[in-house]
N, C-alpha and C positions, 0 to 999 in steps of 0.2 A: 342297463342303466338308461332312465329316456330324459332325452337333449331337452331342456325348454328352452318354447320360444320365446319365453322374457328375458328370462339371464343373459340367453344370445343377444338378442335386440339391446337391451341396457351394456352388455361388453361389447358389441359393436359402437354405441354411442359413445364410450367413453375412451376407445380407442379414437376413434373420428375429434374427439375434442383435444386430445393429448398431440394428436398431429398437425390439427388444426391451428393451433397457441403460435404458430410459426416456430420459427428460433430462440431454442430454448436448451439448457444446458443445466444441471443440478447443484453449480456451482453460482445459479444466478446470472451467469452471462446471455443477455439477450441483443444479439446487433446482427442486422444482416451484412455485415462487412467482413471480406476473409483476409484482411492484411490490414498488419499495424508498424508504422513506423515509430519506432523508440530513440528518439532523437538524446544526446549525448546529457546529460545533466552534470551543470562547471558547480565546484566548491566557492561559494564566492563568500569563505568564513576564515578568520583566524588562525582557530585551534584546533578545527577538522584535521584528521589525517590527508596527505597529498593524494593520496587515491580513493579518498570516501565517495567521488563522482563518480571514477568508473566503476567501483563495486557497485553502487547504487543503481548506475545505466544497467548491470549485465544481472543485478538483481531484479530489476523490473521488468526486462524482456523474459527473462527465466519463467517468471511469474506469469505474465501473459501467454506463455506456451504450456506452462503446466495445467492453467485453468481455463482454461478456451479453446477453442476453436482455430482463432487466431492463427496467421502463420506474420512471425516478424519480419519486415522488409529491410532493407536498409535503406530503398528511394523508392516514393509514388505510391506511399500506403494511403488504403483509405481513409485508416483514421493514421492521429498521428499528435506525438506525446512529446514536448522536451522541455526542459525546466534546470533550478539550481536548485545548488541547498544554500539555504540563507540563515540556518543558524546550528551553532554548535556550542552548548553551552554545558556548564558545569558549576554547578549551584548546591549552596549548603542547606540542608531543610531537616527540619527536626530538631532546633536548639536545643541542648543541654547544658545544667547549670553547672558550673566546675564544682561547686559550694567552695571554693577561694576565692577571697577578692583578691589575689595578687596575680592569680590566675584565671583569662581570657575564657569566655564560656565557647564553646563547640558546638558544632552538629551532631549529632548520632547520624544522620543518612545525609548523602551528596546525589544529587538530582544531576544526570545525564539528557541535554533538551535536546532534539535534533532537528531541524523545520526545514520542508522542501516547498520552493514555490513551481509550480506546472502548469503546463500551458495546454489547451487538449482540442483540437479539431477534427470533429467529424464531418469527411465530407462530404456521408449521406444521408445525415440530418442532422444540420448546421445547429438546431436550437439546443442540441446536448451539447455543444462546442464550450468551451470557457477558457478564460485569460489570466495567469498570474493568481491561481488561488491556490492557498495556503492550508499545508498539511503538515501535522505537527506532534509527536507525540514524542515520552520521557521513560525514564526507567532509573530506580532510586537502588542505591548502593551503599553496604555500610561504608560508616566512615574510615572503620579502621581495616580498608581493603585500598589498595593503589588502583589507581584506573587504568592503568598500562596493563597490569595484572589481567583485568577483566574487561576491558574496551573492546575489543571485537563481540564478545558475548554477548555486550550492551545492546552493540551496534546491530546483531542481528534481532534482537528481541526488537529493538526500535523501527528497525526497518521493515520486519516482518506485519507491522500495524500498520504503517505505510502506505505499505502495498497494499495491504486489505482496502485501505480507506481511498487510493489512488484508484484502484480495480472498481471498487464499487461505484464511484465517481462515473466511471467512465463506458464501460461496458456494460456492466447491472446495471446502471440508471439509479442506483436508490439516493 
């Protein structure tokens, strides 16, 4: 079989571009920084459960170790993450009619909201940094289901978007 020296030259260049790109990862995380501090995120809501901050803290470092590079600090990260949640709601959506007027009409589905606000400094390139921005996503439940029943389930499906949208914020840049 004889070697050409195009295919060579063309897969030498596209190796050279691939390593070239700098820091780069398949998950979309691009930073040249090897430490992230994940600072503690407080409940500062009602109806949250007492420990929705620390799941939320040790779900976020999780997530940064699973998709990155990243090693998590606990002091003197380069970058560096901490925030609240600031809301926890539970709302009826989807009215249904009773068809009696003696009887109060209902939802067919109850809307689960969860909102984190995050703080995020990089401090080897200041201009990706941000203050106090808001991340927020829901997850709708029938009605004739109790949320205690399914509340952690919620929680993860809510916080699993979170993350996603926290991660790309911050590391991806998108």
């Amino acid at each position: 079989m004889k070697n050409n020296p195009r295919s060579s030259l063309l897969f030498s260049i596209l190796i050279l571009i691939a390593y070239g790109c700098g820091v780069y990862s398949f998950t979309g995380a691009s930073t040249a920084a090897d430490t992230i501090q994940v600072g503690d995120f407080f409940n500062n809501t009602d109806l949250a459960p007492a420990n929705i901050g620390q799941t939320f803290t040790n779900s976020l470092k999780d997530y940064y170790q699973r998709n990155s590079s990243l090693s998590v600090v606990q002091d003197g990260g380069q970058l560096r993450i901490e925030g609240t949640i600031t809301e926890y709601a539970v709302r009826p959506m989807a009215p249904v009619a009773s068809g009696n007027s003696q009887q109060a009409d209902a939802a067919a589905l109850t809307r689960l909201t969860i909102g984190v606000k995050a703080t995020y400094e990089d401090s080897l390139e200041p201009k990706n940094s941000f203050k106090d921005r808001t991340f927020s996503f829901y997850a709708d439940f029938p009605n004739d289901q109790d949320l205690t029943s399914i509340q952690e389930q919620l929680e993860k499906t809510i916080f699993d978007q979170i993350l996603l949208d926290i991660f790309n914020a911050t590391v991806a840049n998108w």
